[in-house]
C-alpha positions, 0 to 999 in steps of 0.5 A: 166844912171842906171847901167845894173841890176844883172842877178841873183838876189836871195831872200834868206828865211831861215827858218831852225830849228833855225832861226823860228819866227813869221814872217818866214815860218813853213815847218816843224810842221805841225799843229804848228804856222806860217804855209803859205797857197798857197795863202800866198806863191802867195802874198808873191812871188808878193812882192818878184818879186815887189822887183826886184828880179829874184829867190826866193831861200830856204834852204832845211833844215837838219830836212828833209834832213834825213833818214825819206824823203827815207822812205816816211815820212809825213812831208818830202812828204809835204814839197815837195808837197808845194816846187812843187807848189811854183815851180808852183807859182814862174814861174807863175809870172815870177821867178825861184826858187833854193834850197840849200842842205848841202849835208852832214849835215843831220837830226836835230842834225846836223850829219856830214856826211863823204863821205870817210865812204861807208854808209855815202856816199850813204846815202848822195846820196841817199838823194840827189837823192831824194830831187832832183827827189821830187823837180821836176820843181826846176831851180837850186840846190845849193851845199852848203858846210856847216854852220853846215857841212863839214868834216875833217875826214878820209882824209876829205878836200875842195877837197873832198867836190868839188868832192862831188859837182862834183859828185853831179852836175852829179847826178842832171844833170841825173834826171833834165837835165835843173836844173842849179847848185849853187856851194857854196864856203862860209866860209874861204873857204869851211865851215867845210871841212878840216881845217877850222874845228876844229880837234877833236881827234876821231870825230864822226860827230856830232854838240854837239862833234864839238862844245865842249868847250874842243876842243876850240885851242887858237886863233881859230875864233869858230868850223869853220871859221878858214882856213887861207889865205894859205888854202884858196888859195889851196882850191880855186885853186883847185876849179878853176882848176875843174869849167871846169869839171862842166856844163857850166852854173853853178854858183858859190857863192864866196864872197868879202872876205873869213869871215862871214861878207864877209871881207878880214880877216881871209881867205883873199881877196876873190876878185881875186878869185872872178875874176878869177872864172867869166872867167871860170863860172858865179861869185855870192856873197853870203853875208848873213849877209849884210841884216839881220844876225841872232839870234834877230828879229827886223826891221834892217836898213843895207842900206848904207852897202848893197848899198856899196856892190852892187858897190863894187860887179860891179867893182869886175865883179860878175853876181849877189848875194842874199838878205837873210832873216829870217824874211819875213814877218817884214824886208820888208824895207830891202827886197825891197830897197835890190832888187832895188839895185841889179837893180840899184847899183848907187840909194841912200838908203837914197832915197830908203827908203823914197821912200818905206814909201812913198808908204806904209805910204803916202808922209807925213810920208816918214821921217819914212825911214830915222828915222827907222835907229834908229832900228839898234843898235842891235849889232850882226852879219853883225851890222855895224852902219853908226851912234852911238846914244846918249839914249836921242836921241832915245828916241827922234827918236822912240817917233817920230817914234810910232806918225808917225805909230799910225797916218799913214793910209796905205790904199792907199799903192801902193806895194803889201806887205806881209802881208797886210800893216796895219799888217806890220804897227802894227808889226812896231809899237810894236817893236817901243814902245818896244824899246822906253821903253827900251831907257827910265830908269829902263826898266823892262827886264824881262817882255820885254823878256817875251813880245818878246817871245810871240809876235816872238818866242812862235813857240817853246812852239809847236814845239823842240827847235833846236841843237843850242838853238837860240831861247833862246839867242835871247830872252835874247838879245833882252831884253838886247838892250840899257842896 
């Protein structure tokens, strides 16, 4: 028999300044591409509850959770306009939404805030008062502690940002008393407060002084990311000894392992942390990067590794997690296989995808979900390839995999994807030619880099590149596969 499914299920949509593409939304340019009409949020959430899901979960971007929001801004007044409606949308079909917020990152130069610094504090509070009241209908607020943010000065620590989200929590509970609370722990843990940043003599909160190069120490992981076990065991302790001050029917996101892929590495084994939690509150993962990762846009296969988590997540005893995306309109394999497995940890992903392209493609073409694995040779964040591939072979296996789509016909397609089937099917085509041609000899990088800036990143011809450069670098990367 199946196992009983995961109560909270969360599909995960990234959308920040820095993860924008061809297939992710555009909440924050109006008159850019990319933007999604109401019509649009409906078919993609059927999708989204087709999959398995429960809740559909986003992130409350720093380029809104600034200054302008308190002062009426139009873009801010929009997005909340259409976060209300998606509200609207989601219970329509039965799903609950949540938003997360970094409560001190703020603006699109990824100011960190100090809650030690009085008008620090209340613009943290009166940000957070805001989006809460704008975001009517929203069934919970996730209190994230960071990536970018978090804090170590002025005394900053992980126990400052739990009695931030302590307070915050009260704040939430104040203007909608049935909205629930998502405590974050994620990093190694929590991101950016203490230790797990860099200390950088006279800090002034912002990225591009945190991320200097001569502030780099010797065997530091990166900016963040750098608590030890010890630390983590502080931090944790801590936050164990005031989950009962927080309502009853908070969750709290902690990991297998406290490192960004969710291993027991740098912050150690998460696990019985993890446990201890779920005697006290509601325990859920928050494994960004078993599904997708960031930076390069491609269709991922990261099946067996998300399928070995769901096992490994029952016996650790969590109540659910996500399945997180920056590309929802592309990975829709891995969105549904995602899903299913939170409804059933036991099924076989090979399975699974045959059984998605069966039903998007026709029975003749279900080897497509067993030959798409030939996309995942990206190497990258949460890219742990269960096979190693000779060029030979792949040139073999995309071959096969541009007859394959050039001959499906996806009319009779029987999930109610998004975007229409023949668009997923043409999409999936260009990116297989792309990396046939880059398994044959003598690629010519250049147009290939040139070529996937036009067809995922050409955004950022209209709209200001982000803090971080990203688009940037997943160009060069992508042009870079099978060099």
């Amino acid at each position: 028999m199946p196992s009983a499914p995961f109560r909270h299920r969360a599909c995960y949509v990234n959308f920040g300044e820095h993860l924008q593409n061809h297939w992710n939304v555009n909440l924050l340019w109006p008159g850019a591409p990319n933007e999604w009409s109401p019509d649009d949020w409906r078919r993609f959430l059927t999708f989204v509850k087709a999959c398995g899901y429960s809740t559909f979960e986003y992130w409350l971007v720093p380029t809104l959770y600034d200054r302008p929001a308190l002062e009426g801004g139009a873009i801010q007044r929009a997005f909340a306009a259409t976060m209300r409606q998606v509200n609207r949308i989601a219970h329509d079909l039965g799903l609950t939404v949540e938003c997360l917020a970094v409560p001190n990152t703020i603006g699109p130069d990824w100011y960190s805030a100090c809650p030690h610094l009085p008008d620090d504090k209340q613009l943290i509070r009166g940000l957070w008062r805001h989006w809460v009241e704008q975001l009517e209908g929203t069934d919970l607020f996730g209190i994230f502690p960071g990536d970018p943010g978090g804090c170590n000065r002025n005394g900053c620590d992980h126990e400052t940002y739990i009695d931030l989200a302590l307070e915050l929590t009260e704040l939430t509970r104040s203007i909608q008393p049935t909205a629930r609370i998502d405590l974050g722990t994620w990093g190694t843990p929590f991101t950016g407060w203490g230790d797990d940043a860099r200390r950088i003599p006279g800090w002034d909160g912002s990225w591009d002084m945190l991320v200097d190069p001569q502030y780099a120490r010797p065997g530091d992981f990166a900016h963040i990311w750098n608590g030890t076990p010890e630390r983590a065991k502080a931090a944790m302790d801590y936050l164990i000894g005031r989950l009962p001050d927080f309502p009853n029917d908070t969750l709290v996101s902690i990991n297998l392992g406290f490192s960004p892929d969710g291993h027991a590495t740098q912050g150690g084994d998460a696990r019985g942390y993890a446990r201890a939690v779920s005697e006290i509150r509601t325990a859920i993962t928050w494994d960004y990067s078993a599904s997708e990762g960031e930076l390069v846009c491609y269709p991922h296969w990261r099946l067996p590794r998300l399928s070995a988590r769901r096992r490994e997540e029952r016996t650790v005893g969590y109540s659910g997690g996500i399945s997180y995306t920056m590309t929802p309109k592309l990975n829709l394999l891995t969105l549904w296989c995602s899903g299913q497995m939170y409804l059933n940890p036991d099924a076989d992903p090979d399975r699974l995808s045959r059984e998605f392209c069966t039903r998007v493609f026709g029975a003749e073409h279900a080897g497509l979900g067993e030959l798409f694995e030939a996309f995942e040779v990206v190497a990258g964040w949460g890219h742990y390839p269960r096979r190693q591939w000779s060029k030979g072979v792949l040139r073999s296996v995309y071959a096969e995999i541009v007859e394959r789509l050039e001959a499906a016909d996806v009319s009779g397609c029987d999930l109610p994807l998004f975007p229409e089937p023949e668009e997923h099917r043409q999409d999936l085509l260009w990116f297989a030619r792309r990396f046939l041609g880059m398994a044959g000899e003598a690629p010519d990088r250049g147009r290939i880099r040139d070529d996937y800036w036009r067809k995922a990143l050409a955004i950022y011809d209209h709209i200001p590149m982000s803090a971080d450069e990203r688009a940037e670098a997943s160009a060069e990367r992508f042009s870079a596969i099978l060099r």
